[in-house]
ROPASE-816862 format. One line per 5 residues: number of its first residue (from 1); their letters; for each residue y, z, x of N, C-alpha, C. Coordinates in steps of 0.2 Angstrom, whole numbers, plus 5000, padded with zeros to 4 digits. Atoms other than C-alpha are relative to their C-alpha. Layout:
<rs>
NUM	A	Y:Z:X:Y:Z:X:Y:Z:X ~ ...
</rs>
This chain:
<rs>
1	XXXXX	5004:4996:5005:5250:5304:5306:5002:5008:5000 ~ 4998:4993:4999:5252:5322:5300:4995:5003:5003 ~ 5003:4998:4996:5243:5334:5308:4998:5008:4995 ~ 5001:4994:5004:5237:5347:5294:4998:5005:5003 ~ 4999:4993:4998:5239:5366:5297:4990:5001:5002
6	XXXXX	5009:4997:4997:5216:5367:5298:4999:4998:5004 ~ 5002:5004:4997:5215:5353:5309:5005:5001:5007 ~ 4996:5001:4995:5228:5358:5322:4995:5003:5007 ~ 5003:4998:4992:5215:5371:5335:4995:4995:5001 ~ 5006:5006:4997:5201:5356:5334:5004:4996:5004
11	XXXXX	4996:5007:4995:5217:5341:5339:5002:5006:5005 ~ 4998:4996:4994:5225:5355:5351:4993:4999:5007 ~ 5008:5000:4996:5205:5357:5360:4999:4991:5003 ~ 5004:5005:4996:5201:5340:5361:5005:4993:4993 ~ 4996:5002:5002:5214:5327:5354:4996:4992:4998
16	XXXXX	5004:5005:5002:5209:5312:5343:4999:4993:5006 ~ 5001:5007:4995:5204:5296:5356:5004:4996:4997 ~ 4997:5005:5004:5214:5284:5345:5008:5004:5002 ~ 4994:4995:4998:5230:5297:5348:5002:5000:5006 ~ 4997:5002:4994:5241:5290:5361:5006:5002:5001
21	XXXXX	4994:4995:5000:5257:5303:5357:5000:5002:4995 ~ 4999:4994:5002:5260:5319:5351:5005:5001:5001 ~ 4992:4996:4999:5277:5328:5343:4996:5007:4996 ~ 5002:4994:5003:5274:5345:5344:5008:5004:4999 ~ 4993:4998:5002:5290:5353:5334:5000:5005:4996
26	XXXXX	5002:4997:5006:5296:5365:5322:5006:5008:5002 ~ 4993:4994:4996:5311:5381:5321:4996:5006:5006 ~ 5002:4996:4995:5297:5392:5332:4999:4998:5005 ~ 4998:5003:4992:5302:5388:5350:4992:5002:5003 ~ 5005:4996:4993:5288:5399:5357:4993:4997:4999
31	XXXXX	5008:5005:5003:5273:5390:5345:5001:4994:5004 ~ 4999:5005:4999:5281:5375:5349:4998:4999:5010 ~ 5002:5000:4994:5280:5378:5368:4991:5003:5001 ~ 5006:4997:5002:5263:5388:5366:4995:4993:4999 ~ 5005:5006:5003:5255:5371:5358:4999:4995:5004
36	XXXXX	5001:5005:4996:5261:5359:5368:4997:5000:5007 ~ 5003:4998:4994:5256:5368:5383:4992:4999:5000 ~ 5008:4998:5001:5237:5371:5376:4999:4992:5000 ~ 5002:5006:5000:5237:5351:5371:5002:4997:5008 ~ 4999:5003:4993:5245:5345:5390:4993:5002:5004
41	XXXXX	5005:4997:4995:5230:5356:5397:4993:4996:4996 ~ 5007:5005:5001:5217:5345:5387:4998:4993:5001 ~ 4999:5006:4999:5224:5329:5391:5000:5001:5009 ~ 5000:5001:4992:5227:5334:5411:4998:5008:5003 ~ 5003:4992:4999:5218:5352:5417:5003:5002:5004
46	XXXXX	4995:4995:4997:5232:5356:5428:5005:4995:4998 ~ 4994:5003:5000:5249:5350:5421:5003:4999:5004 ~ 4994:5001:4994:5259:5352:5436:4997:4997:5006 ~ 5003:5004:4997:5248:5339:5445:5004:4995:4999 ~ 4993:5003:4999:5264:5329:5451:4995:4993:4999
51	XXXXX	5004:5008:4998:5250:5313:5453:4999:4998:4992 ~ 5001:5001:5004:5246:5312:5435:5006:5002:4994 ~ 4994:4997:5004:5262:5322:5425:5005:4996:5003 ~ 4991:4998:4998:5278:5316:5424:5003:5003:4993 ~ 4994:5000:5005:5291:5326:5415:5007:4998:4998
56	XXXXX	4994:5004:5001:5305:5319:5407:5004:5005:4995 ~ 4995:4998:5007:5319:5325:5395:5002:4994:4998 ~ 4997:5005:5003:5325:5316:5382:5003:4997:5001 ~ 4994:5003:4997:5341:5316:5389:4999:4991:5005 ~ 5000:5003:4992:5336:5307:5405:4997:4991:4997
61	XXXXX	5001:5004:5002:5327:5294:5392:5003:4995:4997 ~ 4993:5004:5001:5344:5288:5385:5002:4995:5003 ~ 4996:5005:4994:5350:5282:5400:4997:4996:5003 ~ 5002:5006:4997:5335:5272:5404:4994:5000:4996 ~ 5007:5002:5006:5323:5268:5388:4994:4998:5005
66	XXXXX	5006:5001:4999:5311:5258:5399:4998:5003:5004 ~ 5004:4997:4995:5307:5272:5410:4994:5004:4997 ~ 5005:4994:5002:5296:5281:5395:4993:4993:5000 ~ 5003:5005:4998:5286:5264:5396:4995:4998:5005 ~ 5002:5001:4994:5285:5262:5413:4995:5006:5001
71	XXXXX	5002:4995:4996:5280:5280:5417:4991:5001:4995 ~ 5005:4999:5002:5267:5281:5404:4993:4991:4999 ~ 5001:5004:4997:5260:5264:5409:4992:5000:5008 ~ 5002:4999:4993:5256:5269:5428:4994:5003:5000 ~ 5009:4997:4997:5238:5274:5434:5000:5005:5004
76	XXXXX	5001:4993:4996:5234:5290:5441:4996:4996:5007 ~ 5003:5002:4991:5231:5286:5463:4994:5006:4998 ~ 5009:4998:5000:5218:5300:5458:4995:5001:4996 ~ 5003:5005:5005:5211:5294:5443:5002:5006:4996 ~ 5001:4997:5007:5209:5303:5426:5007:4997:4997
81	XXXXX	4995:5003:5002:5223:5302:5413:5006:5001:5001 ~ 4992:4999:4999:5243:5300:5412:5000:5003:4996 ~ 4996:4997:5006:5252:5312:5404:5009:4999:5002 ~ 4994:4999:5000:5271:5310:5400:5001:5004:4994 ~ 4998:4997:5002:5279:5324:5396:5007:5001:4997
86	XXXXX	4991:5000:5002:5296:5325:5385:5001:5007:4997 ~ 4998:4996:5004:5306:5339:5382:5009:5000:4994 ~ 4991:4999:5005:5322:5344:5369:4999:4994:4996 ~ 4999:5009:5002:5319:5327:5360:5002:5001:4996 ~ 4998:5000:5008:5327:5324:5342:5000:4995:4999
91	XXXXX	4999:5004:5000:5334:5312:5333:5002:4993:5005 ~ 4997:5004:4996:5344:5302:5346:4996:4996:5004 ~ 5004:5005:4999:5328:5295:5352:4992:4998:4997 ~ 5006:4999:5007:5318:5294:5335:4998:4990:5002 ~ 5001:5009:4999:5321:5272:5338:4997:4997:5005
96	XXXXX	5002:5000:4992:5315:5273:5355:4991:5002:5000 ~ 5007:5001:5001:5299:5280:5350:4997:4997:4995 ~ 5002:5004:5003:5297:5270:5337:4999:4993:5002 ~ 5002:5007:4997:5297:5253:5346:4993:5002:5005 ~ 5005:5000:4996:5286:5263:5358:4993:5000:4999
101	XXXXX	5006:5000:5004:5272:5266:5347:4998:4994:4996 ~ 5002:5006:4999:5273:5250:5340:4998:4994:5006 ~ 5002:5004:4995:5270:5243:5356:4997:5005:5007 ~ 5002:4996:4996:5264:5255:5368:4994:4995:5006 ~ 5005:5002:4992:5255:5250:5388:4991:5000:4997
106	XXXXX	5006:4998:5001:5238:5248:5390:4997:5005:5004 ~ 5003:4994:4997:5226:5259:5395:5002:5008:4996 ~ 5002:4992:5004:5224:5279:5390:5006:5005:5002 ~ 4995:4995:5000:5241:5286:5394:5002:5004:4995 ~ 4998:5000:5007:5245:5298:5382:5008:5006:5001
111	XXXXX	4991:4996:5001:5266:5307:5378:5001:5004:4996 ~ 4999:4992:5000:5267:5324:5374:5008:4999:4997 ~ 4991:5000:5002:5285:5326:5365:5001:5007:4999 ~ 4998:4996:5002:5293:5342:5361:5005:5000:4997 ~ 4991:4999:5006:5306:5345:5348:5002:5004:4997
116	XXXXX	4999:4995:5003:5315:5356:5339:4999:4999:4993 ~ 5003:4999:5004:5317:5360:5321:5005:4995:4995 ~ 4998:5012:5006:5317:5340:5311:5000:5003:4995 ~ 4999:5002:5005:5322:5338:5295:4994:4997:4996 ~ 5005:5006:5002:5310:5329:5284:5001:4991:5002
121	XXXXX	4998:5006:5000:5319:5313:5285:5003:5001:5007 ~ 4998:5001:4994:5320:5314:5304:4998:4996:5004 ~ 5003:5008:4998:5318:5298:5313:4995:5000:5004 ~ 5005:5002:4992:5310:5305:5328:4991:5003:4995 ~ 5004:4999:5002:5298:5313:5315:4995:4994:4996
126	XXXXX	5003:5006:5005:5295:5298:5304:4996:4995:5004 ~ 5004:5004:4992:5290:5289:5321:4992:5001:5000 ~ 5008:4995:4998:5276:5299:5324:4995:5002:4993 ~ 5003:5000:5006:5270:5302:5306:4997:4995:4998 ~ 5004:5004:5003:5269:5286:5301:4997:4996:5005
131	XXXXX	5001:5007:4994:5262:5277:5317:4990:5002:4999 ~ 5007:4995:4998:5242:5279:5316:4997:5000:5006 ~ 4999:4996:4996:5243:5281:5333:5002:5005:5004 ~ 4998:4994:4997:5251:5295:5336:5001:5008:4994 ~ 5000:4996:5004:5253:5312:5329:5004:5007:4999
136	XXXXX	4993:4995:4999:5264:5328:5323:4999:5005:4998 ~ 5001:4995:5000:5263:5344:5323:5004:5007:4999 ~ 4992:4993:5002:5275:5357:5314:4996:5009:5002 ~ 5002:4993:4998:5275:5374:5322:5006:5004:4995 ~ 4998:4999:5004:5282:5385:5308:4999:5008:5003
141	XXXXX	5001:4993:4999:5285:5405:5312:4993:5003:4995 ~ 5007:4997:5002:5268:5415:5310:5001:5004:4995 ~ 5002:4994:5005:5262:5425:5296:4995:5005:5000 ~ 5005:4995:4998:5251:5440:5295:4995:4998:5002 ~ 5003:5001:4998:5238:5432:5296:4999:4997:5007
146	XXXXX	4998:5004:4992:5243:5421:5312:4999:5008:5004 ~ 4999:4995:4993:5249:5438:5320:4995:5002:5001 ~ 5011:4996:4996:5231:5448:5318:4999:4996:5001 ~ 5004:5002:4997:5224:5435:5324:5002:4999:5009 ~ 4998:5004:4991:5235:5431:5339:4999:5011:5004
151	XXXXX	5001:4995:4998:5235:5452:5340:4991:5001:5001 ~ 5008:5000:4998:5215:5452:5342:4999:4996:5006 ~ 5003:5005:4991:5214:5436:5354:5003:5003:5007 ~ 4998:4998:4994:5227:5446:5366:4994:5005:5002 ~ 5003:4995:5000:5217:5461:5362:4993:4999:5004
156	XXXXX	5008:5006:4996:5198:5451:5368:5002:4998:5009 ~ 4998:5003:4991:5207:5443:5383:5003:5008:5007 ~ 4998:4994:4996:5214:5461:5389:4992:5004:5000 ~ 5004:4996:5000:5198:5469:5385:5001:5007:4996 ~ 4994:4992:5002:5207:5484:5375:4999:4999:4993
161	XXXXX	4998:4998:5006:5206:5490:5359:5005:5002:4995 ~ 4995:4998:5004:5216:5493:5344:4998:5004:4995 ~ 5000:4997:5005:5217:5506:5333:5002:5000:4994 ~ 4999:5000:5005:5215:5506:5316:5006:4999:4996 ~ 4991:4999:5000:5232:5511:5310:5003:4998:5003
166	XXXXX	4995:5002:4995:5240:5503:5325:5002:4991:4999 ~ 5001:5009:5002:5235:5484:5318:5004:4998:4993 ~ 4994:5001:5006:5244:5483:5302:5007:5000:5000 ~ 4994:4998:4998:5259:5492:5310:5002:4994:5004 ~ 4999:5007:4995:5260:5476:5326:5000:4995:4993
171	XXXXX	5002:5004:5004:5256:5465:5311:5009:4997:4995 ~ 4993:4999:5002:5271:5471:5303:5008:5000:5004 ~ 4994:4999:4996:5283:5472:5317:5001:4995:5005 ~ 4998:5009:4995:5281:5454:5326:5000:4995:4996 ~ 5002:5006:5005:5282:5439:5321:5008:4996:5002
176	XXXXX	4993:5003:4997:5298:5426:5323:5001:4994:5003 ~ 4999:5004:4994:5294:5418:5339:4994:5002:5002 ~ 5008:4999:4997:5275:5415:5345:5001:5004:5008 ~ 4999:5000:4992:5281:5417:5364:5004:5007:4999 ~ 4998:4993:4996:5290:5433:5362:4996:5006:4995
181	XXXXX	5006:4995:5005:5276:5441:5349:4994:5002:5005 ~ 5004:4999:4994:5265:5436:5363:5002:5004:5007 ~ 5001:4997:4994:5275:5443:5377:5000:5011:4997 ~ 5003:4996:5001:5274:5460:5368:4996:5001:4999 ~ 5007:4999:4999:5257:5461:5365:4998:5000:5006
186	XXXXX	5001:4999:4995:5255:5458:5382:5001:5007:5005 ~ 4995:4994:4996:5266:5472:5388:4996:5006:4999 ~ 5004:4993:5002:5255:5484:5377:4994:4999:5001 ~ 5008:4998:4998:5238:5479:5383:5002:5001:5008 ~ 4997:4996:4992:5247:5482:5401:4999:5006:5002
191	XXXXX	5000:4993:5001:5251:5499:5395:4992:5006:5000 ~ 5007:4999:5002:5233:5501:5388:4996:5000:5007 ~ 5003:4999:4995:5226:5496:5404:4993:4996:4997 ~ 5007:5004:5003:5206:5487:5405:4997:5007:4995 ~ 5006:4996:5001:5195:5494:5395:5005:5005:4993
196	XXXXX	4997:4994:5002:5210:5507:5384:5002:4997:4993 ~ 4999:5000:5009:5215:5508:5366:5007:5002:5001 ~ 4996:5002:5006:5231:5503:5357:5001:5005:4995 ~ 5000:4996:5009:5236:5518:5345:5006:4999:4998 ~ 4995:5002:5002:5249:5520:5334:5008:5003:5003
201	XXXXX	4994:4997:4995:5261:5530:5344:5001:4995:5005 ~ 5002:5003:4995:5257:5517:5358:5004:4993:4998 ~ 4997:5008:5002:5263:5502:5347:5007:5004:4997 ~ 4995:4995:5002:5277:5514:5338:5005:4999:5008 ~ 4994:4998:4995:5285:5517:5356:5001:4994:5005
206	XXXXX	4998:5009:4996:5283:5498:5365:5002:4995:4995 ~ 4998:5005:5005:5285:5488:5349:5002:5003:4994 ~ 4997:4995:5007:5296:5497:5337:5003:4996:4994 ~ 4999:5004:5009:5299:5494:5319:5008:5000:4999 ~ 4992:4999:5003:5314:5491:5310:5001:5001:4994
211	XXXXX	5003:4999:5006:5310:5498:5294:5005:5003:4998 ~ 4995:4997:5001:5325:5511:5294:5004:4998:4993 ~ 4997:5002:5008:5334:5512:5277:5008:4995:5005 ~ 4992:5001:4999:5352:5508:5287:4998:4995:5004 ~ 5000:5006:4998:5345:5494:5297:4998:4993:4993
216	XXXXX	5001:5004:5002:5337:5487:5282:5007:4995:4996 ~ 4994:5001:5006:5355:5487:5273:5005:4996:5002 ~ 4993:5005:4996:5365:5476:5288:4994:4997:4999 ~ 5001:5005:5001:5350:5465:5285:5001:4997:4996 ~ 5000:5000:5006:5352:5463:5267:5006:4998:5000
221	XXXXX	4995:5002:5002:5369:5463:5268:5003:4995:5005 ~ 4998:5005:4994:5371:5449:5281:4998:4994:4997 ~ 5005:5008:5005:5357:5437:5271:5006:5000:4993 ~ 4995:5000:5005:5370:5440:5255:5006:5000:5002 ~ 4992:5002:4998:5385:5436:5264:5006:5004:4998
226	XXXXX	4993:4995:5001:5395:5454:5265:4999:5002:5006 ~ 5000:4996:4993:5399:5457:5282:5004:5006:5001 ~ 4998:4993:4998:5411:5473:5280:4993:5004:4997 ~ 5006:4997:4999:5392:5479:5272:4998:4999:5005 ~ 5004:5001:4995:5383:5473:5287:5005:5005:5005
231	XXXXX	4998:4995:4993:5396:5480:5300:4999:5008:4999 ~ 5002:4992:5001:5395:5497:5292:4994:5002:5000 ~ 5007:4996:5001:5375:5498:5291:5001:4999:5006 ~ 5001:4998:4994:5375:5493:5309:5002:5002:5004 ~ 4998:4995:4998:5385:5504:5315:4999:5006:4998
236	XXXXX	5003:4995:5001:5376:5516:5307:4993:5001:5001 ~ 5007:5003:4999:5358:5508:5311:5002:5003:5006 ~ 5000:4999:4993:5365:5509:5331:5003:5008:5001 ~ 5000:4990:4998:5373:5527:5330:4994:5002:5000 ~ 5006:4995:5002:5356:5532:5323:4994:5000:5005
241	XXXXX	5003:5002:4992:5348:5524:5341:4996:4994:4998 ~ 5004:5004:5003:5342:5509:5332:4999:4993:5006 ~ 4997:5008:4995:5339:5495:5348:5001:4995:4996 ~ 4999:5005:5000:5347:5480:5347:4997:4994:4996 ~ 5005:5007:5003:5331:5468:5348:4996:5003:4993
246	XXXXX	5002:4997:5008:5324:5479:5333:5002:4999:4995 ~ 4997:5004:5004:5336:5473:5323:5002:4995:5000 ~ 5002:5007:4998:5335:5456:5329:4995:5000:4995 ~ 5008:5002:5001:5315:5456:5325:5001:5002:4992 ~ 5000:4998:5007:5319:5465:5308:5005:4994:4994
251	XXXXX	4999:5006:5004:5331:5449:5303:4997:4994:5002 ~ 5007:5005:4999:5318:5437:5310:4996:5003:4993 ~ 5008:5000:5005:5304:5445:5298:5005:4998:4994 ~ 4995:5001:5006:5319:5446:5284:4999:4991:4998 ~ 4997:5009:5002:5323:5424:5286:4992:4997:5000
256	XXXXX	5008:5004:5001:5304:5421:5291:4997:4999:4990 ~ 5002:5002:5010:5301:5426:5269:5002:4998:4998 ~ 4998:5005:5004:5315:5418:5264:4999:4993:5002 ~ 5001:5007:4996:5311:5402:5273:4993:4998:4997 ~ 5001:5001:5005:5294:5402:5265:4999:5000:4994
261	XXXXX	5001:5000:5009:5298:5406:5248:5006:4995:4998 ~ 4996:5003:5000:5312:5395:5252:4996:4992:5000 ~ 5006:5003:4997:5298:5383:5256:4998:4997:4994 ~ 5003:5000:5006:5289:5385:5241:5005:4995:4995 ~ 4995:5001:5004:5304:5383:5230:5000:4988:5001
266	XXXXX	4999:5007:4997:5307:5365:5239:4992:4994:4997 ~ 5005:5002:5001:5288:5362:5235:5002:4997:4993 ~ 4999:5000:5005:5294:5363:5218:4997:5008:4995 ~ 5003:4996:5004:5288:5379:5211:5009:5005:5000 ~ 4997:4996:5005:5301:5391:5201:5004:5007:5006
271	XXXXX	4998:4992:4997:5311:5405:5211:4995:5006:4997 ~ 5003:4993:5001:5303:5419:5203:4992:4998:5001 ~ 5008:5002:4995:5284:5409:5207:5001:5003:5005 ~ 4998:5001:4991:5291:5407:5224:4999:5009:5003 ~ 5000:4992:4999:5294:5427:5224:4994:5003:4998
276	XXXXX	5006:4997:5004:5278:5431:5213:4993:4999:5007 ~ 5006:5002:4994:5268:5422:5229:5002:5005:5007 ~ 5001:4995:4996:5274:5436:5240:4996:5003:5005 ~ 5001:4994:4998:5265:5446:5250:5001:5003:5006 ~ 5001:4992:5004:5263:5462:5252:5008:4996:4993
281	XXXXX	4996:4998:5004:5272:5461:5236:5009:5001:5000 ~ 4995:4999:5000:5292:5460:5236:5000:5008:4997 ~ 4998:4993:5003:5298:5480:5233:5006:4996:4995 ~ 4997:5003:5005:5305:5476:5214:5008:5003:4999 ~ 4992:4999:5001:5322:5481:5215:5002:4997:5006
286	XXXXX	4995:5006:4994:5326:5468:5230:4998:4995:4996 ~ 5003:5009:5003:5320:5453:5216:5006:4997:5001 ~ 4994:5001:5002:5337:5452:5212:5004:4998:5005 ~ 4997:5004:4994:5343:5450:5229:4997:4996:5001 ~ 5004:5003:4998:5332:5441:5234:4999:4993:4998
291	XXXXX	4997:5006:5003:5334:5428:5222:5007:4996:5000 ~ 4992:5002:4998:5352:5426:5225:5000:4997:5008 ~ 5000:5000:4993:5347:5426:5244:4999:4992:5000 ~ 5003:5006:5000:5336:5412:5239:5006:4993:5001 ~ 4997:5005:5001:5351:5402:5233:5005:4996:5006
296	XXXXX	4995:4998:4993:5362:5405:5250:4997:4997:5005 ~ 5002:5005:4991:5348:5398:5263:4992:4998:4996 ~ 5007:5006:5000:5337:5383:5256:4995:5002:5007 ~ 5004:4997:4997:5321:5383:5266:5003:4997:5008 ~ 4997:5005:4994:5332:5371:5282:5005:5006:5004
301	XXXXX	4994:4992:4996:5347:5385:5283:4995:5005:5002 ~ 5003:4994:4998:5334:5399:5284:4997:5000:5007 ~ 5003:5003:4994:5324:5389:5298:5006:5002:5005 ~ 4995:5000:4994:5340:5388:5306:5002:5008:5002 ~ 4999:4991:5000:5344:5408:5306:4996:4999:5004
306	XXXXX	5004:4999:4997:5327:5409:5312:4999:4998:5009 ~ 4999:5002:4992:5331:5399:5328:5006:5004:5003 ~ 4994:4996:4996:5347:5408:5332:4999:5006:5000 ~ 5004:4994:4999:5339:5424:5329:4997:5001:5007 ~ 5005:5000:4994:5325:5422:5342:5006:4997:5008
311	XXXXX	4995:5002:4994:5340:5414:5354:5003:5008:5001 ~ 4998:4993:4999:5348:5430:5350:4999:5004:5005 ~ 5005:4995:4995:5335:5441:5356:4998:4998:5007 ~ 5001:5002:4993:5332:5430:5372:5007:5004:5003 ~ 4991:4995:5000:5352:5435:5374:4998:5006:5004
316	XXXXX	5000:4995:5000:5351:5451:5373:4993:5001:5006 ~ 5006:5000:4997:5334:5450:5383:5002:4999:5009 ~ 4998:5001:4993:5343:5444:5398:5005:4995:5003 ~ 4993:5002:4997:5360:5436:5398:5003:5007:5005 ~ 4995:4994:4997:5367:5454:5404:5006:5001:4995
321	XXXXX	4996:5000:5004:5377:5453:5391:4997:5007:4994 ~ 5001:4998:5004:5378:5469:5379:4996:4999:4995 ~ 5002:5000:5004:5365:5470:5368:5003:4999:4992 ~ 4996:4999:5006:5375:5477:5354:5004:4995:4998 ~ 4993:5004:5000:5387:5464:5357:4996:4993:4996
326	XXXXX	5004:5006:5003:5375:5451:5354:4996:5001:4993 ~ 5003:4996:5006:5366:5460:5339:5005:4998:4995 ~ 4993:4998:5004:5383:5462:5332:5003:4993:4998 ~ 4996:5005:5002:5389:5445:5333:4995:4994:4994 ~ 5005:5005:5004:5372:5436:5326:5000:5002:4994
331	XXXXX	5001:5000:5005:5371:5446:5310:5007:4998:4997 ~ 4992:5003:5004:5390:5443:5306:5000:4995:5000 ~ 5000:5005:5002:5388:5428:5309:4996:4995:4994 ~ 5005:5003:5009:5374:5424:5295:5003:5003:4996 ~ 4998:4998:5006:5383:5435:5283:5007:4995:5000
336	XXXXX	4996:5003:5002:5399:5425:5286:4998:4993:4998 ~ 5003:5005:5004:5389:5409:5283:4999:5002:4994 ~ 5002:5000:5007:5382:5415:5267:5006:5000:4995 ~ 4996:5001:5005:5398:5420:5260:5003:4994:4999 ~ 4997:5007:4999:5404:5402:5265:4997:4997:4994
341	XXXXX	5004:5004:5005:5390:5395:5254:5001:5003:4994 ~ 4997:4996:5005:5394:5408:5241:5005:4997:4997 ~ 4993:5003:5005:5412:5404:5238:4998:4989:4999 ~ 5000:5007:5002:5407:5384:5238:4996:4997:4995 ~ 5004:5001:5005:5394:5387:5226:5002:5001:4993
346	X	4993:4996:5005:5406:5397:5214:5005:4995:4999
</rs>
């Protein structure tokens, strides 16, 4: 069964009794890890209690189908319940769990999955959906909403305050990737200290915007598939001192709106709907883009951007490899995708 967007912090808290595996999926790597870790912690209060966890990979599951059986099966030597954990799974073991949920062990073991970002017609999805034993959980890049909240609950768990002005600006400057909005956040109640306030100069110089006219112009011309624009705004974004991850995070917010007004569209509502459901508001001389953009990356391409974005910025975070270099090669690489779609659409 599905796992409706209300219902997900109740099942995360305390998971239905009848639900004997969970896929937690979806293009945000970092909700997706974030979820399944809060669910592992309801089923087993210390995950990495070797007597009750086992982690597997999918992989590792290929080469020996009856081991997820077996493991989920076995009785805890110090009682409570079994968790088995998988990670990276996709389709390649959609058939695997579906005999397994058809027939699953006795007893209360329950199987944690992790996936990436499924298709609707995704085997490993389909398993899980329609089994009423088990259940799925799409983890879909945050929205303003999401972020104030996630910016509040850092801000309560730190003790620290946020300045007026400073909440809307963070609101507007993360988002992408649960896990690295949150390690932000954390950086700045660090800075903050117990007890200290979050201003906007404070969220300005640890979590910088990308709002600049010349970075907005390689985002813009990357989603519309003109990479000699894009190289020329970027190289004028980066002389101007623009970092790297800034312009990452700035084409994450960009793929996060077209993804869902791409979303929408897919629902069945009207490109111009789709755009009229905005907010804040599209600024009325980007409709025009914007609706073309729509045509370039249905809501599945944009997810996909979304994910190599967020790999991006890990990259750049701490391969060692030049930032710029990495910067440089992700947005060129999306504009030369678009134009691909472009001329095939043409």
């Amino acid at each position: 069964m599905k796992i409706e967007p209300r219902r997900v912090e109740p099942f995360l808290a305390a998971p239905d009794a009848a639900v004997r595996a969970c896929l937690v999926y979806g293009p945000d790597r970092g909700l997706v890890g974030e979820r399944a870790a809060r669910l592992a912690r309801a089923i087993v209060p210390d995950p990495k209690d070797a007597f009750r966890v086992a982690a597997l990979s999918a992989e590792s599951l290929l080469s020996n189908p009856a081991r997820l059986h077996d493991e989920a099966a076995q009785l805890s030597l110090m009682g409570g319940r079994r968790l088995v954990h998988v990670s990276d799974a996709g389709d390649a073991v959609g058939a695997l769990f579906a005999r397994y949920l058809a027939d699953p062990p006795a007893g209360d073991g329950f199987v944690l999955v992790e996936g990436g970002d499924l298709k609707p017609r995704s085997s490993l999805r389909r398993a899980f959906e329609g089994a009423k034993n088990a259940a799925a959980i799409a983890c879909y890049p945050d929205g303003p909403r999401e972020i104030e909240a996630l910016v509040r609950e850092v801000a309560r768990a730190h003790r620290i305050a946020i300045a007026p002005d400073a909440l809307p600006y963070l609101v507007s400057s993360l988002g992408g990737d649960r896990g690295l909005s949150r390690q932000e956040l954390e950086k700045l109640a660090l800075f903050a200290g117990d007890g200290g306030t979050v201003t906007l100069a404070d969220a300005a110089a640890l979590v910088g915007d990308s709002a600049d006219l010349s970075l907005e112009d390689a985002v813009l011309a990357a989603a519309e598939g003109k990479p000699a624009a894009c190289e020329r705004a970027l190289a004028r974004a980066l002389a101007e001192g623009e970092a790297p991850i800034r312009i990452l995070r700035a084409a994450q917010r960009h793929f996060t709106q077209l993804h869902r007004t791409a979303a929408r569209v897919d629902d069945g509502a009207g490109a111009d709907e789709a755009i009229a459901a905005i907010r804040p508001p599209l600024f009325f001389k980007l409709k025009d883009s914007f609706k073309r953009q729509l045509r370039l990356w249905p809501a599945r391409r944009a997810a996909a951007v979304l994910v190599a974005l967020v790999e991006a910025e890990r990259q750049a975070k701490s391969s060692g490899m030049p930032g710029e270099t990495i910067c440089r090669a992700a947005l060129l690489r999306i504009a030369r995708g678009a134009m691909q779609s472009s001329r095939h659409a043409s």
